[in-house]
N, C-alpha and C positions, 0 to 999 in steps of 0.2 A: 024776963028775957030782953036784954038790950038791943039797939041797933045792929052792933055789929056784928053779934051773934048771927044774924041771918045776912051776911058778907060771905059768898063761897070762897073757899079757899083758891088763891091764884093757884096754877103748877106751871112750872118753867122746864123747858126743854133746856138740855145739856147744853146750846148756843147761848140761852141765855143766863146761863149761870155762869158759860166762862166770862161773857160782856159783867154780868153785876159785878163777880169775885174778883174779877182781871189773874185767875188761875187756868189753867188749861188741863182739857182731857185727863191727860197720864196723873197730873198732879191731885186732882178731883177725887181718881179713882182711889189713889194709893194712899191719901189722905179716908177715904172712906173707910178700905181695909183697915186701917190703921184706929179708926173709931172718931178721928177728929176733925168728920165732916159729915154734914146733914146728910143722912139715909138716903138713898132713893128709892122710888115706887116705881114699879109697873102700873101701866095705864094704858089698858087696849094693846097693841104691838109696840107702843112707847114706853119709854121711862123720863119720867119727871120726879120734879123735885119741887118743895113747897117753899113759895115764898118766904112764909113768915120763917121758916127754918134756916135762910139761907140768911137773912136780914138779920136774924139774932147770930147765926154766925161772923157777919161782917163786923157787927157791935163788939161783940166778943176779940175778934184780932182787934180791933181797933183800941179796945181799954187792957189788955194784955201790957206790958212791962217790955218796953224796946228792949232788944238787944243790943250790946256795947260788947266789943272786944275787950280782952284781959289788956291791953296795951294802948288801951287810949287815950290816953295821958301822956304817952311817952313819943318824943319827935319820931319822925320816921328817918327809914336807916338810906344812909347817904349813898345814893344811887349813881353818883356823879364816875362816868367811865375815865376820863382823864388822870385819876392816880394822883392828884392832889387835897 
């Protein structure tokens, strides 16, 4: 049995999960529903969430594949209102 094995696991209130993930409430939730964010627990009359769950979620966005627009490459369309 290692050190860290006897490390309680941190749990983070809903505040501090929007400060870590910089997502908020609605987005948390609907992301939950959706399956593509760390569970939460009931704790007492609270619900938390586990560090290490949210932390391997942050990893996770983080080494994911940026998004680019289908048109990124191409100039953008001449906004110029003068009709020249």
């Amino acid at each position: 049995m290692g050190a860290a094995e006897n490390i309680p696991e941190v749990l983070l209130k809903l505040e501090q999960v929007e400060a870590q993930t910089g997502m908020k409430k609605s987005y948390i939730y609907r992301e939950m529903e959706r399956g593509t964010f760390p569970p939460k627990h009931k704790v007492g009359g609270g619900t938390r969430w586990y560090q290490s769950d949210i932390q391997r979620w942050i990893r996770a966005r983080r080494n994911a594949p940026q998004w680019t627009p289908k048109d990124a490459g191409q100039p953008a369309a001449n906004c110029d209102s003068s009709g020249t």
